[in-house]
C-alpha positions in Angstrom: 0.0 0.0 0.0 1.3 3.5 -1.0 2.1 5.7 2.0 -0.1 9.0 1.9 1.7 12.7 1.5 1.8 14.3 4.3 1.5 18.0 2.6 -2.3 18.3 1.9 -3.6 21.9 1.6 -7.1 20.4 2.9 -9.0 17.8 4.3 -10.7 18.3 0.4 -7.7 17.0 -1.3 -6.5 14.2 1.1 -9.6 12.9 0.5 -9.5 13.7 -3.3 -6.3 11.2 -3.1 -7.8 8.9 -1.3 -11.0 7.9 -3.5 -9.0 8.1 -6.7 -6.9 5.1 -5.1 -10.2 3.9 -4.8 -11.4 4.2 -7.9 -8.2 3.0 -9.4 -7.5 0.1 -7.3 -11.5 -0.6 -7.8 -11.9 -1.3 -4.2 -10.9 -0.2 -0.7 -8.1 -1.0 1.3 -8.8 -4.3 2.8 -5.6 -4.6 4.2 -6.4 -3.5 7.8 -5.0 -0.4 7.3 -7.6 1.7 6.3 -6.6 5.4 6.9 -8.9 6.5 9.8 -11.1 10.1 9.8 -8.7 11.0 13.2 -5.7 10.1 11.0 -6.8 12.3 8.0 -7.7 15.1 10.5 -4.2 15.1 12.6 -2.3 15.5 9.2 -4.6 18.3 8.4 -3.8 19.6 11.7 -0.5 19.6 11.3 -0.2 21.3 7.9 -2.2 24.1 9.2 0.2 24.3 12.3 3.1 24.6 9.8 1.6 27.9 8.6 1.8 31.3 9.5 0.5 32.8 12.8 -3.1 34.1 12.5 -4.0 36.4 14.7 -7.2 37.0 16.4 -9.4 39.6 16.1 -8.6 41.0 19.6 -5.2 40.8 18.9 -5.6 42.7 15.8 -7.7 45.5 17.4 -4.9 45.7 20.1 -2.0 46.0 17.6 -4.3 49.0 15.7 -4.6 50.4 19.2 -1.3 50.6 20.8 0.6 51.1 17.6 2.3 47.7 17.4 3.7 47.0 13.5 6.0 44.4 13.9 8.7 43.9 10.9 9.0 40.9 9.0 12.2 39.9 11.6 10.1 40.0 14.4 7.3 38.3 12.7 10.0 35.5 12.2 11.1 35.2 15.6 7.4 35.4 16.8 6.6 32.4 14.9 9.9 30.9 16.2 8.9 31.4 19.3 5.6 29.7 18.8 7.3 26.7 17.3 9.8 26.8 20.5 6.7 26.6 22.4 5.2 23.9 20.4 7.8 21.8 20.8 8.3 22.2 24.7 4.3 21.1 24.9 3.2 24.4 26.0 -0.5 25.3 24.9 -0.8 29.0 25.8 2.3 30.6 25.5 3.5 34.3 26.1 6.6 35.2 23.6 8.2 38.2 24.2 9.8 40.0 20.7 12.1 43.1 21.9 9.8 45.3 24.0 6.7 43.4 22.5 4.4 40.5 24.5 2.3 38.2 22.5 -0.1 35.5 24.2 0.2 32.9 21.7 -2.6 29.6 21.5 0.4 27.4 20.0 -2.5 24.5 19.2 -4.3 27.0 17.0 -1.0 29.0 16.2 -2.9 32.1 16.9 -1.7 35.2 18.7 -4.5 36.1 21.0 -3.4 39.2 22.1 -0.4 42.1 22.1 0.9 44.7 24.3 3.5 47.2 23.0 4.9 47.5 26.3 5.3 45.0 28.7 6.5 46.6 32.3 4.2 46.4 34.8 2.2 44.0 33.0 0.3 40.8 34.6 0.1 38.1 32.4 -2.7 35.2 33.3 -3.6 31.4 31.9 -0.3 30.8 30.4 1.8 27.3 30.8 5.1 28.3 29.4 7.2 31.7 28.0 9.6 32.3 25.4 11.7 34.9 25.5 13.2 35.6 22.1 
């Protein structure tokens, strides 16, 4: 059985793969190693972690708000960050970029919200930082 590519822009085309094999074998997988709905939607998952970072619309009102335009450097090390983050198992992350805070949700890669300045500042349901 062929192994199935892990870089899928959807759930549309993995599945688009799978019934042409289907079609072309002229019937399913009766191997025991049929691909399950959890498999298709982890590798899904995991090519829309592999994006950018979105960023919600709080966090976008609060970027507008306090002025924050971040360069495509610290954009870089945001996401790097993130993907720091990822990798220790931490799900709500705060990432510090210069004089910047972000609260990052690394499972949905989103940054939830921004503050411009970060003295004095409390910072609340997190499980890990990254200072970068």
């Amino acid at each position: 059985m062929q192994k199935l590519n892990k870089n899928y822009s959807s759930i549309d085309a993995m599945a688009g793969q799978l019934l042409q094999r289907k079609t072309a074998t002229g019937r399913e997988n009766s191997s025991g190693s049929e691909v399950s709905f959890q498999k298709i939607l982890d590798t899904a998952e995991q090519s829309r972690d592999a994006g950018r970072l979105k960023f919600s619309k709080h966090a976008n009102e609060r970027l507008a708000n306090r002025n924050i335009n971040l360069s495509e450097t610290q954009m870089e090390r945001l996401e790097s960050g993130t993907t720091k983050a990822r990798e220790k198992g931490i799900r709500e992350s705060l990432v510090m970029v210069d004089n910047m805070a972000f609260i990052v949700n690394v499972k949905n890669n989103t940054v939830v919200t921004a503050l411009g300045d970060s003295s004095d500042s409390v910072f609340t349901n997190i499980d890990g930082a990254v200072i970068g």
